[in-house]
N, C-alpha and C positions, 0 to 999 in steps of 0.2 A: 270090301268088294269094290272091283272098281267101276267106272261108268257103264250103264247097261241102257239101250232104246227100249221105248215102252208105246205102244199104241194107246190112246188114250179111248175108253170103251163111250165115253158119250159124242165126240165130234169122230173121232178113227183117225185124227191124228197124230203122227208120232212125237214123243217127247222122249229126252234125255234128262237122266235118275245118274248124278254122279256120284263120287267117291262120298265127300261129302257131307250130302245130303242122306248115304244109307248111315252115317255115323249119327248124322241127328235122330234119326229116326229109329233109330237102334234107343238111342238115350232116351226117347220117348217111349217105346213100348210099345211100339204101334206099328206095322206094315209100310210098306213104299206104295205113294199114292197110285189111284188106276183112272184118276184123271187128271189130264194137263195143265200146267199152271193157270193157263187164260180160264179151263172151263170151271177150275177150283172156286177161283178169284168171282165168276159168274155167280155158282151155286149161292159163294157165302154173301153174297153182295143180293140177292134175292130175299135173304132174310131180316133186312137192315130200312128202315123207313125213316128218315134225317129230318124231311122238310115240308112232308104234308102232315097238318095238323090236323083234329076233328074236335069240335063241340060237344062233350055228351057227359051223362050224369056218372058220379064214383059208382059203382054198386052194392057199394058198403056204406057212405052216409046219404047218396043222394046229391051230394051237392055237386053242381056244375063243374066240369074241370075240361084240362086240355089234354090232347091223348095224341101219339103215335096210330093207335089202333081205330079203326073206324067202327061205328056202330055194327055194321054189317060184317065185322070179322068176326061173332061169333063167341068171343073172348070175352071173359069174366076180368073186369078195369077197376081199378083201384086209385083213387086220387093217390100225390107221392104220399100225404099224412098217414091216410087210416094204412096203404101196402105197409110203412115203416112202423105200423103201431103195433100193439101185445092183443087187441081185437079182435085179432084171427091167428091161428097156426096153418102153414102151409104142410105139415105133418099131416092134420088131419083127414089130407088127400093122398093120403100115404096106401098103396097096393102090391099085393103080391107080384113078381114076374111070372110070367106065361109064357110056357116053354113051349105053348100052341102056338105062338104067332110071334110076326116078325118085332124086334124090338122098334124100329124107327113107329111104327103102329102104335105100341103101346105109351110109348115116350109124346107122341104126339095127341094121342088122348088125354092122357095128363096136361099137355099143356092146354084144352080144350077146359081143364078145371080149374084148375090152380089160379087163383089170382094174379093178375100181373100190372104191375105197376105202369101207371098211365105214362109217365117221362122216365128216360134215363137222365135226372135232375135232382142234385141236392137242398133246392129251394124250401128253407123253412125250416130246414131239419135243424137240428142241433148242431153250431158249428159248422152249417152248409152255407148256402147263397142265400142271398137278402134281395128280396124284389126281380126275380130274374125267374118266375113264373113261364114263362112263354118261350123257351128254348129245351131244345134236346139233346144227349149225350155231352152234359155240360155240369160244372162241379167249381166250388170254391171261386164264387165272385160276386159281384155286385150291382146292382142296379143294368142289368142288360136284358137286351130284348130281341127278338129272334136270331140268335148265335145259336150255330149249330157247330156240334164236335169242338171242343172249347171248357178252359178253365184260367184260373188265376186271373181274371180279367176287369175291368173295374166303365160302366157307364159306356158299353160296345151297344150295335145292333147291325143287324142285317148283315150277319159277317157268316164264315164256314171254315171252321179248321182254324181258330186261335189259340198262340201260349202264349200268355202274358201280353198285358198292355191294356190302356187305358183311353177313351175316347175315339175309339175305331167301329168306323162304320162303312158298311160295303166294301168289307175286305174277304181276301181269297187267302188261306197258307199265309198266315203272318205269326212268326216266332219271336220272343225275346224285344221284349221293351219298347214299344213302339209309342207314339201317342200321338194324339189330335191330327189322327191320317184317314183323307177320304178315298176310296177307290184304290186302296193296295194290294196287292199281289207277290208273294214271295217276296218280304219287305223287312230289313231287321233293324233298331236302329233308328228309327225313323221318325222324324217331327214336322207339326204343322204343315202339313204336305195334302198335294192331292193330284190324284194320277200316277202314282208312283210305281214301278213295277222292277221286279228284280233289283233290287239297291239296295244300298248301307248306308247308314248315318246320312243319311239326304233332310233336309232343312230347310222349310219357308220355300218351296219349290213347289213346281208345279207341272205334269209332262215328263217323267223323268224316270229312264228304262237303263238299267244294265249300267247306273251311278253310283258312285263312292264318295264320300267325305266331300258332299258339295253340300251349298247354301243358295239360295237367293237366284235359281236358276229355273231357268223353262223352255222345253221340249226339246231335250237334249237329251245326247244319246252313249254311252260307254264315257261317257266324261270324270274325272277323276280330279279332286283335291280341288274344287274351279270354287267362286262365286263371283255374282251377276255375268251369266253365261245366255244369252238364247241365240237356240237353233248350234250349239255346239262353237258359237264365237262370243270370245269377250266384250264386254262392253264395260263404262262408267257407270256406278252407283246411279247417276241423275239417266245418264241415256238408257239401262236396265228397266227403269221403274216407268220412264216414260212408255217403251215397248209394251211393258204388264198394263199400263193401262189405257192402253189402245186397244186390246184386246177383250177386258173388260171381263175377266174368269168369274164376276159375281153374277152373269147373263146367261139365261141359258143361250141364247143368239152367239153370245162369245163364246163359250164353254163348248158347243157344236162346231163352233168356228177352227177352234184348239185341235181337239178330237181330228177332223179331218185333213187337216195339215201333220199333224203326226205322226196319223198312220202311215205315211209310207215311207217316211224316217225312218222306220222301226226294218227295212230293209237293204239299208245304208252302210250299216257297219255287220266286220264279222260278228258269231255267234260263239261262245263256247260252245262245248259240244253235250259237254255238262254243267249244274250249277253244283261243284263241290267246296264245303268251307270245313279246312281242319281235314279232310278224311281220306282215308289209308287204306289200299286196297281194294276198292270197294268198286262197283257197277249201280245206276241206275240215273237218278236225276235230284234234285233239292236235298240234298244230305247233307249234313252237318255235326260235326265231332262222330265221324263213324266210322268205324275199320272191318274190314275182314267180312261187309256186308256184299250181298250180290244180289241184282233186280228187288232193290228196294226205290222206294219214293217218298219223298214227303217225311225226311228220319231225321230225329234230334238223337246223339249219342247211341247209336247203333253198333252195335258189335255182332261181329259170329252168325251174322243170320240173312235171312232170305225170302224173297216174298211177302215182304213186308209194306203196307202203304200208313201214311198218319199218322205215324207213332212217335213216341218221345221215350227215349231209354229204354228201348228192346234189345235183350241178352239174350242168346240162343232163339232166336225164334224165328217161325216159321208158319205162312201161310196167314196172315194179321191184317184183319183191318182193322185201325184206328185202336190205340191199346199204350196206357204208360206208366212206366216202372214196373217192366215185367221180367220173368224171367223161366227163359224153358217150356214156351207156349207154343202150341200148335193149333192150326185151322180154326182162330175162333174173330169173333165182333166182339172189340172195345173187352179183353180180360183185362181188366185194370187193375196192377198189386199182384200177377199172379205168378207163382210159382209150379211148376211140373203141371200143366193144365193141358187138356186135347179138348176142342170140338165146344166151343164155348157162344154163348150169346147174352151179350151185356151181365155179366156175372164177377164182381169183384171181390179183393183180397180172398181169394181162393188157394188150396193146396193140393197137390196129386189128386186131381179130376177128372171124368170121360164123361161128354155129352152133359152138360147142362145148361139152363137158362134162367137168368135171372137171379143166379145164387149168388150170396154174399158172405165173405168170412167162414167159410167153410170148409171141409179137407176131405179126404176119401169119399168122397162121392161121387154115384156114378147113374146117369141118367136122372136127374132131379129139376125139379121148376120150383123155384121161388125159395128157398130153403136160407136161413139165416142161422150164422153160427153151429151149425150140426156137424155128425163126422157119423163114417159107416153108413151111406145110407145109399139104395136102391129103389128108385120111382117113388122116395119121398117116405120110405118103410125105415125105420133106424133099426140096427142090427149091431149087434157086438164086433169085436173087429175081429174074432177067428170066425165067427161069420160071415161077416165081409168077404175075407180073404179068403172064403171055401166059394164063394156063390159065382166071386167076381169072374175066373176062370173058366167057368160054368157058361155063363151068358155072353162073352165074348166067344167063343167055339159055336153056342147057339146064332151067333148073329152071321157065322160063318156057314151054319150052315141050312138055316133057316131065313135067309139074306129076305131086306126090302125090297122089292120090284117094281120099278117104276111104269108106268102106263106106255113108256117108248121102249121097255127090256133092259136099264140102267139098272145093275143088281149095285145092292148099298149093302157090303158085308165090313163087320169092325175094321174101324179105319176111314170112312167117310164120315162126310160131313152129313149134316142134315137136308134129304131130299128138296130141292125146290117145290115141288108138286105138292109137298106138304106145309108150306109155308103161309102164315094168317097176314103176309101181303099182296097185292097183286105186282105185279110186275112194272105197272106204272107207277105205282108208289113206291117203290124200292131206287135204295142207288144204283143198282142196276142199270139199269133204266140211261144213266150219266155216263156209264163207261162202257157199255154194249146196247146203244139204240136199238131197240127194235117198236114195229108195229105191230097192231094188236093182233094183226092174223101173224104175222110173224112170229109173235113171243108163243102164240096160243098153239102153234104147231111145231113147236120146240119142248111143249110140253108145262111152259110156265102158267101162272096165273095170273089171271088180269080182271082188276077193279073197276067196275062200269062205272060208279061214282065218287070219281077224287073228289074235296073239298074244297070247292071254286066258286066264288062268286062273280055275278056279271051285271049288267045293267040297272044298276042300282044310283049311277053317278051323279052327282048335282050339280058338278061343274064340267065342262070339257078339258084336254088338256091344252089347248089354242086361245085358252078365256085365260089360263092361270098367267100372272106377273112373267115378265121376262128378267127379270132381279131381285134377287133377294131381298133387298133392303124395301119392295115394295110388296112385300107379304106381310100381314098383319096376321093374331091370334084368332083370326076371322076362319084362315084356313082348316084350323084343325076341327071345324066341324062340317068340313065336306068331304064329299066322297068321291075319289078320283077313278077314274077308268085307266088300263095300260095301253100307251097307244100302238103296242105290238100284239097283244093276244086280250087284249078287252077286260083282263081281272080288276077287281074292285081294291083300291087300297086308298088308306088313309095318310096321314100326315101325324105324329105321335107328339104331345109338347118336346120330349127331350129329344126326339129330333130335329123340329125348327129350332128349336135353342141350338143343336151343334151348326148346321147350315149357317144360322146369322154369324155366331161366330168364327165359320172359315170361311164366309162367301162364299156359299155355294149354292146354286138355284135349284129350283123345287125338282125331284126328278120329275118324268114325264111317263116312267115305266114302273112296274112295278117289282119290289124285289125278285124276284121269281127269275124274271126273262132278265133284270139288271144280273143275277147271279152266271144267270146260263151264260151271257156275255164275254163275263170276266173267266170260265170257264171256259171258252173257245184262246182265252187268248195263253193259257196254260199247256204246255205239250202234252200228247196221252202218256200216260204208265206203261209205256211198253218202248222195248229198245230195239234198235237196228245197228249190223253194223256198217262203216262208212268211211270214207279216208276224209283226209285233212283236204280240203276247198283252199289251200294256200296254193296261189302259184301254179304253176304247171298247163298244160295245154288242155288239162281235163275243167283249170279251175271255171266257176263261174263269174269270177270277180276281177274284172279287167283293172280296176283302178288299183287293186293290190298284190298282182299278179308277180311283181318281179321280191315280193314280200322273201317268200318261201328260199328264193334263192338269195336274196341279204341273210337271213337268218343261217338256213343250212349249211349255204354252198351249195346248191342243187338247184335242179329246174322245180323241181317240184316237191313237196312235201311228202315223208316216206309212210306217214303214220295212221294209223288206222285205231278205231274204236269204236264203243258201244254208245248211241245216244236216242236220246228221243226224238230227235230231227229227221224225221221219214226221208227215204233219199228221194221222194217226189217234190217236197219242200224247196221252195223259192229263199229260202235263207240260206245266208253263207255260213258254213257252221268250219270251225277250226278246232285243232287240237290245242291242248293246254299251253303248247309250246308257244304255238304260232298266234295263239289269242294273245298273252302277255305280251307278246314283241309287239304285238300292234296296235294293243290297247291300253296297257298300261304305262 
């Protein structure tokens, strides 16, 4: 089939269903979606809670634990030990289908029973993580502390979206071998550093955006192969280190001083238009060894797929957030290990599945919560497999024509994801929330749900942030028994030993804010997941960039650059953004 427009039934705007994508979707067994990527990506991002944690007891031993789910969701929480133990069977919540009512109804009363596991965290298991208690959607590491979406990692905190690396803290999107880096962003590569954003192999630096294979440099910008570099000019080993310590990066007084001189560096030189390393064919933004992908983001070894954000080695797939070493997945959160899967929520090493949550190592299943190791099974009922395979038919035609109906007339017939309006988050607590702000009367007349009480503490501080040291080296183990206020939105945070132990050892001063709004920060300086297109800003009468205006015509023989593409660079945006051609002539 080839390209067909589609109105999408929740916003009524039009989208485009190409070739393509009816082939994947064909190979999935599933229909072409009848809402738009944006409002897709919405729905499933509604059902996903990363970074507000709650206090509250297992309901199986009693003992105190950390949870995604709050008190007030209603939900039956399971510390990770007794969810992972032979203590309970999630079978035993096993029901007939009712061919009275809508399936998303009955799927979602189940999960109203079913046990659910307080973190998506392997902490304590068998062969899982050591001491890494206090993180979510995270697996195989050591000694870290709140890392969200994250594995292989060794003695991290305060970070979101880590592979691999050791000693990183308040990082954003950091891949592939990183260590002793404070404040990185899209960082690979990377040592003893702090400040660092978009670069490779950068070293004992500090300030350092859109760098390569430097050393010993600070607040420099597109710079390549350099060391003792500030401000983008050479200098001598002795007259380098004099400059670093005039500035005094172990202060916060110095450290704010940095900050503000380099922010407007960061509007100085061209921009790619993308960041691609290794990848072939492909559309979106941060990709890496990926081919034949389109409007993906944030992709280690991507192939053949689409829609895709956070993932690490996704093969055919489609409609993904956060999810690795998969393959042939459709519209789900974090299927990790899966194979031929549709319509998923935290559910791993799975096989040919529709609608489930929470499932582990399990195959033919279909509408299930909580299920380990099973096969054939309907709302948690095991059934033979010419059972299976009589019923399954059955209740998909039911979902078609017995559809969910949402409180605004959004009909949910096989093939959707799971209704927002059904969801045991609120909308403030969801990621959501990160990539479609809304207010509370906003979210709430869109039909979403919204949590009157997130998990926030205030007024509790013992010290001010104007009282605390202005260097590090004049903070004692005194700190870590007080309580800090943020001096942006007032939350209470602490000071952890193994965090004053990383600070002394990179000079770096106490923060002033608390992760939360330190997170949001680093997050503004990230472009959105969504693409525009745009021509090359080299050269020409349109450019906006006077100083490298006559660029386009050294390179082409032309006045102006001919080339056009897809990027995340909004064309309201004050940065100078170039095509792949025109970036290398001028910056490497």
């Amino acid at each position: 089939m080839t390209l067909e427009t589609k109105q999408c039934q929740n916003c009524q705007n039009p989208f485009v269903i190409e070739a393509q994508d009816f082939d994947f979707y064909k190979k999935m067994a599933v229909p072409s979606p009848t809402f738009c990527p944006a409002c897709r990506k919405q729905r499933r991002l509604t059902w996903r809670n990363d970074m507000n944690l709650y206090s509250r007891p297992c309901d199986l031993c009693k003992k105190s634990t950390v949870s995604i789910y709050s008190p007030e969701s209603g939900l039956t929480v399971y510390c990770v030990k007794c969810w992972w133990s032979d203590k309970w069977d999630p079978k035993d919540y096993a029901r007939e289908y009712d061919f009275s009512k809508p399936f998303f109804t009955q799927f979602r009363e189940l999960q109203q029973q079913v046990p659910i596991i307080a973190l998506a965290n392997d902490n304590g298991l068998l062969g899982g993580s050591v001491n890494c208690e206090y993180n979510q959607d995270f697996a195989r590491s050591k000694n870290c502390y709140m890392v969200f979406i994250a594995w292989k990692l060794e003695d991290c905190m305060y970070s979101y979206y880590l592979v691999s690396g050791e000693n990183l803290v308040d990082c954003l999107n950091v891949v592939d071998a990183n260590s002793f880096v404070y404040e990185g962003i899209f960082i690979e590569n990377c040592y003893q550093s702090k400040y660092v954003y978009y670069s490779v192999a950068v070293s004992d630096s500090a300030f350092m955006y859109d760098c390569r294979d430097c050393s010993d440099s600070f607040m420099c910008v597109g710079l390549r192969h350099k060391r003792y570099c500030f401000k983008n000019k050479q200098y001598s080993k002795e007259e380098y280190e004099k400059i670093l310590k005039e500035y005094a990066l172990d202060t916060y007084s110095g450290m704010e001083r940095a900050k503000e001189e380099f922010a407007p560096m960061l509007q100085t030189m061209p921009r790619k238009f993308a960041i691609f390393r290794n990848t072939v064919n492909s559309t979106g933004d941060y990709l890496s060894n990926a081919k034949n992908t389109k409007d993906c983001f944030l992709a280690q070894r991507a192939e053949d797929s689409r829609y895709v954000e956070s993932s690490d080695t996704p093969r055919n797939c489609y409609d993904l957030y956060v999810g690795g070493e998969l393959e042939l997945a459709y519209e789900g959160i974090t299927p990790d290990n899966t194979y031929l899967g549709r319509f998923a929520i935290f559910s791993w090493k799975n096989r040919d599945y529709y609608y489930v949550d929470g499932c582990h190592s399990s195959e033919n299943v279909f509408g299930c919560v909580g299920l380990k190791k099973a096969k054939y099974c309907i709302l948690n009922k095991e059934y033979s497999k010419e059972e299976y395979e009589t019923l399954l038919p059955k209740i998909k035609a039911h979902m078609d024509e017995m559809p969910y109906v949402d409180k605004n007339g959004v009909s949910y017939k096989f093939g959707e994801f799971f209704p927002s309006e059904l969801s045991y988050f609120g909308y403030n607590e969801s990621v959501a929330t990160d990539h479609f702000p809304l207010t509370q009367d906003e979210a709430q007349k869109k039909n979403f749900n919204w949590r009157k009480e997130v998990s926030v503490t205030t007024g509790k501080e013992t010290i001010q942030s104007e009282d605390l040291p202005d260097a590090i080296r004049d903070v004692n183990e005194d700190i870590l028994k007080e309580i800090l206020a943020c001096k942006d939105c007032g939350r209470n945070y602490r000071i952890v030993p193994q965090e004053l132990q990383f600070y002394k050892r990179m000079q770096i001063p106490l923060p002033r804010r608390c992760f939360f709004c330190r997170h949001k920060s680093r997050t503004l300086l990230r472009n959105p997941f969504q693409l525009w297109s745009r021509e090359c800003l080299c050269g020409g009468p349109t450019s906006k960039n006077e100083v490298y205006k006559n660029t386009a015509a050294h390179f082409h023989g032309t006045d102006s650059c001919p080339n056009t593409f897809e990027t995340s660079y909004a064309p309201d945006r004050p940065e100078i953004v170039y095509c792949e051609a025109c970036y290398n002539a001028e910056v490497i």
